[in-house]
Kinemage of the C-alpha trace (Angstrom):
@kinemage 1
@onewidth
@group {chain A} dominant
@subgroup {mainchain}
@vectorlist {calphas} color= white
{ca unk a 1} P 10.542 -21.041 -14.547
{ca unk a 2} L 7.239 -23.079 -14.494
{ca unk a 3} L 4.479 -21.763 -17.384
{ca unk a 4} L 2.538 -20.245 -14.738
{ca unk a 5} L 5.477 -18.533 -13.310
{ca unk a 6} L 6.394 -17.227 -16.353
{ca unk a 7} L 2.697 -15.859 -17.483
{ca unk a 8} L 2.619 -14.520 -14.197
{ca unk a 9} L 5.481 -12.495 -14.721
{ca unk a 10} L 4.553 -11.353 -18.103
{ca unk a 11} L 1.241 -9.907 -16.434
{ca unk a 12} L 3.518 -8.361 -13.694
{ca unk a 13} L 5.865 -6.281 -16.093
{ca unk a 14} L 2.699 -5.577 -18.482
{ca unk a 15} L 0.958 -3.922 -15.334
{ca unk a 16} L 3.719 -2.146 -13.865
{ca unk a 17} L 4.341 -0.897 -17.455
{ca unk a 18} L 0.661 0.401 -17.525
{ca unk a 19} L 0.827 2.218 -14.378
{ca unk a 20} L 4.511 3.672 -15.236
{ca unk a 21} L 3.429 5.097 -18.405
{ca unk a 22} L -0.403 5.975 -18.128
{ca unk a 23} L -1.885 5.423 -14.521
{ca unk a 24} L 0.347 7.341 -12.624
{ca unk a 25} L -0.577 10.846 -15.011
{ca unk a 26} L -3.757 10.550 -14.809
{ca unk a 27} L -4.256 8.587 -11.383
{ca unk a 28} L -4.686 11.316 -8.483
{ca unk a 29} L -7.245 13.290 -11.537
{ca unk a 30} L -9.315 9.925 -11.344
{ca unk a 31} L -9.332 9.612 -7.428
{ca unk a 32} L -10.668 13.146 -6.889
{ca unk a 33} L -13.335 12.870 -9.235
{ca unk a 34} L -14.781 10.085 -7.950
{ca unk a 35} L -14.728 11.382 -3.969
{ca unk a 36} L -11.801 8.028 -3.223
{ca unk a 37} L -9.621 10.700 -1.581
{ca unk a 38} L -12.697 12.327 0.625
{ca unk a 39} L -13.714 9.398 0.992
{ca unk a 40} L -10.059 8.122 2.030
{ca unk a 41} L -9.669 11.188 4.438
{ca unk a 42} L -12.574 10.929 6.583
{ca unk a 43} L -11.918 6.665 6.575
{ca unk a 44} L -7.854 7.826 7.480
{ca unk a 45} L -9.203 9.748 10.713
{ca unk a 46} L -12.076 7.320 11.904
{ca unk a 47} L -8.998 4.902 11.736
{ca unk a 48} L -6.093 7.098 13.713
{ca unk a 49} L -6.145 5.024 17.162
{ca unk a 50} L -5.466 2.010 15.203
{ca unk a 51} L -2.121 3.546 13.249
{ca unk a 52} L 0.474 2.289 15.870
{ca unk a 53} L 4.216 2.968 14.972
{ca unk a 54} L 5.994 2.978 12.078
{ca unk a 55} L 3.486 2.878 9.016
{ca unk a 56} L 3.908 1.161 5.849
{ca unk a 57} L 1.890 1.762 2.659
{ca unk a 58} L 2.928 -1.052 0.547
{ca unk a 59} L 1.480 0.223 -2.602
{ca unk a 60} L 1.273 3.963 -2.099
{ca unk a 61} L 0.750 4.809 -5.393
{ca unk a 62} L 0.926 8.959 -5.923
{ca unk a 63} L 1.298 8.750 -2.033
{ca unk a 64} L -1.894 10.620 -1.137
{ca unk a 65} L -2.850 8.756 1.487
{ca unk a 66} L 0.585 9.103 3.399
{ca unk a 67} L -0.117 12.814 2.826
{ca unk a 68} L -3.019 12.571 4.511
{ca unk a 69} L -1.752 10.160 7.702
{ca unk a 70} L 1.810 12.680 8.013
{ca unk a 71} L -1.572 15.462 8.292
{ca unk a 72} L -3.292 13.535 10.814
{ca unk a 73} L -0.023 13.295 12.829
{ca unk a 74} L 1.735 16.487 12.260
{ca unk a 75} L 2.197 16.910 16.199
{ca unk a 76} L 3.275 13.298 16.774
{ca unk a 77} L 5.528 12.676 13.840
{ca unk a 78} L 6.340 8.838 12.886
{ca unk a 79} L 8.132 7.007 10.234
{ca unk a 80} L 5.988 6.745 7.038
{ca unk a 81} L 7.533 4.523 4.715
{ca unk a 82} L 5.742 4.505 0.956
{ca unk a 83} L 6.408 1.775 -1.040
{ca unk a 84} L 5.297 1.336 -4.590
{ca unk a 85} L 6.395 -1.432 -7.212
{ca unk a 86} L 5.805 1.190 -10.134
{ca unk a 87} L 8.446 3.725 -10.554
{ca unk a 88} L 6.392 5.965 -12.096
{ca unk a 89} L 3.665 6.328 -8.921
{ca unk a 90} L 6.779 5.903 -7.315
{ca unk a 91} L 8.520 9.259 -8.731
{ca unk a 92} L 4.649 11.013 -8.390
{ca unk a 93} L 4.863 10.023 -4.551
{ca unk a 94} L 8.442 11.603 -4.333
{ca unk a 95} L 7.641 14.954 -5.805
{ca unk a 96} L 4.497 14.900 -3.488
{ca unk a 97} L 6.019 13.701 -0.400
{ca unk a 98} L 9.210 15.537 -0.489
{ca unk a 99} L 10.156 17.297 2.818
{ca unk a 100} L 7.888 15.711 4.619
{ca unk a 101} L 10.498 13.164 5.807
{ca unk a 102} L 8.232 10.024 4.033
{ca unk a 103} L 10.838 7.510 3.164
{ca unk a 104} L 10.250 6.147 -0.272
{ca unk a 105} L 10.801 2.587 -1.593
{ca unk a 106} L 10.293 0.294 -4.190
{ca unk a 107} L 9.673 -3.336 -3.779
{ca unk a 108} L 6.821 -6.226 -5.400
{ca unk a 109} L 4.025 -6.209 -2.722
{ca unk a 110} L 4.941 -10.292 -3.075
{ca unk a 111} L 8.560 -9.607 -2.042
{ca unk a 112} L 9.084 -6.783 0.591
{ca unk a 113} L 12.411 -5.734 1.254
{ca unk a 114} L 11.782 -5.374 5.151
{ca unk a 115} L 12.131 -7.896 7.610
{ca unk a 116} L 10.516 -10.123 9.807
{ca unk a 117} L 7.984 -9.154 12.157
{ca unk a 118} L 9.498 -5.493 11.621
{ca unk a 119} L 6.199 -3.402 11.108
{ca unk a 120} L 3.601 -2.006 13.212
{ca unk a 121} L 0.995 -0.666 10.828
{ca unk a 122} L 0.385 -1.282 7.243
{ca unk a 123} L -2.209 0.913 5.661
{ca unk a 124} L -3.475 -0.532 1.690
{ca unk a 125} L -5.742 1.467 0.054
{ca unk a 126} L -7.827 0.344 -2.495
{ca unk a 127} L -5.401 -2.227 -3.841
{ca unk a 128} L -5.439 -5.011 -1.957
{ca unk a 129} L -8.972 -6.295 -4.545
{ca unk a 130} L -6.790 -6.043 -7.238
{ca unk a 131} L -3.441 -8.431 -6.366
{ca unk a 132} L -3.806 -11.668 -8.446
{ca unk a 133} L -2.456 -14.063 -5.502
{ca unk a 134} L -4.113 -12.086 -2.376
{ca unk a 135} L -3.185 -15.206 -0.096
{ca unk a 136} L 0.572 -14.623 -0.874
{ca unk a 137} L 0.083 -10.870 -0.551
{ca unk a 138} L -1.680 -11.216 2.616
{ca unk a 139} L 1.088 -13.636 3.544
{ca unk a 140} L 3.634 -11.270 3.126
{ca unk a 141} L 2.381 -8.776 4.647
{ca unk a 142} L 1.733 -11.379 8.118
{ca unk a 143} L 5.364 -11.738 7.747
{ca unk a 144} L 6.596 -8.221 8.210
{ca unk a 145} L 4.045 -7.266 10.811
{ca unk a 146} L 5.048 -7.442 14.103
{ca unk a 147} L 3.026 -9.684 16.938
{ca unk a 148} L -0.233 -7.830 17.114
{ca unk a 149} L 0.320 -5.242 14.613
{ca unk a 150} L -2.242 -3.695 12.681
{ca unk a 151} L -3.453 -4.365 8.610
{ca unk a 152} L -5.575 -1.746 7.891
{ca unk a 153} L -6.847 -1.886 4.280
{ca unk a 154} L -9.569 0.523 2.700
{ca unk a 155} L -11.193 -1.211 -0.438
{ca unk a 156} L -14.686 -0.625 -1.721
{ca unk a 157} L -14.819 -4.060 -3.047
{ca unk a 158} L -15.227 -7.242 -0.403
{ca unk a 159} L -12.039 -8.572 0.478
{ca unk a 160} L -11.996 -12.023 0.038
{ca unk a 161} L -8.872 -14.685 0.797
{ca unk a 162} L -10.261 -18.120 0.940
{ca unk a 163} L -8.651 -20.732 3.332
{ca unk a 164} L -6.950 -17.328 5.052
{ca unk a 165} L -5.611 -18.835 8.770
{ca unk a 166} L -3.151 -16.646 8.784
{ca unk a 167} L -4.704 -13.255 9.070
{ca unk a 168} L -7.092 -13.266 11.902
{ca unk a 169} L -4.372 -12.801 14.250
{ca unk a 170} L -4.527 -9.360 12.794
């Protein structure tokens, strides 16, 4: 591995670590008292014309928001797929979305396990400011959309991916 490969991995485990061990207690507390998942709800049904398909939340966290979407489609039920590279949101979003026929998965938001041009809709919510490579992650994400799907990303921080020719398509 290169030196920046290697500090870039170091970062990755010391982050998943954090949101194994802390972040995913205390994360769904945080997001309700500052209105994100009001906020999130009322942004989640302005949005439903737009969620085509099978849905992909590549970083569901606790798995709120897929909560919210299976709501907003309980009469028209599609695949939901939550995806989270912590196992402890991971194991939160489990216990939360069990029964309601969410299938879970784990895979690096730089890496998905899905492939090509396989998914309709993928739904980020604030995450997307945080990734340290956001070109690769947006990337990625072009990759396992299919022609004309949908990116649909709630942040309350400007997205920004310089020198981004890749994602207008979308």
């Amino acid at each position: 591995l290169r030196h920046g490969a290697r500090s870039r991995m170091t970062d990755t485990v010391k982050i998943k670590k954090l949101y194994d061990e802390y972040f995913s207690k205390t994360y769904d507390q945080h997001m309700r008292a500052t209105n994100h998942y009001a906020t999130m709800a009322r942004v989640i049904a302005q949005l439903r014309q737009h969620f085509g398909g099978r849905i992909l939340d590549p970083c569901c966290g606790t798995g709120e928001p897929l909560l919210m979407i299976r709501e907003l489609f309980k009469d028209d039920p599609r695949m939901l797929i939550a995806n989270d590279f912590s196992a402890g949101m991971l194991e939160k979003a489990r216990k939360k979305l069990e029964g309601s026929g969410v299938m879970p998965t784990t895979s690096d938001v730089m890496r998905m396990h899905f492939p090509d041009k396989s998914i309709p809709t993928i739904f980020c919510s604030y995450n997307f400011n945080w990734f340290v490579d956001k070109k690769a992650v947006a990337q990625e994400l072009h990759r396992i959309l299919i022609p004309k799907g949908m990116l649909l990303a709630v942040e309350e921080f400007e997205l920004q991916v310089s020198d981004s020719t890749f994602m207008p398509p979308h």
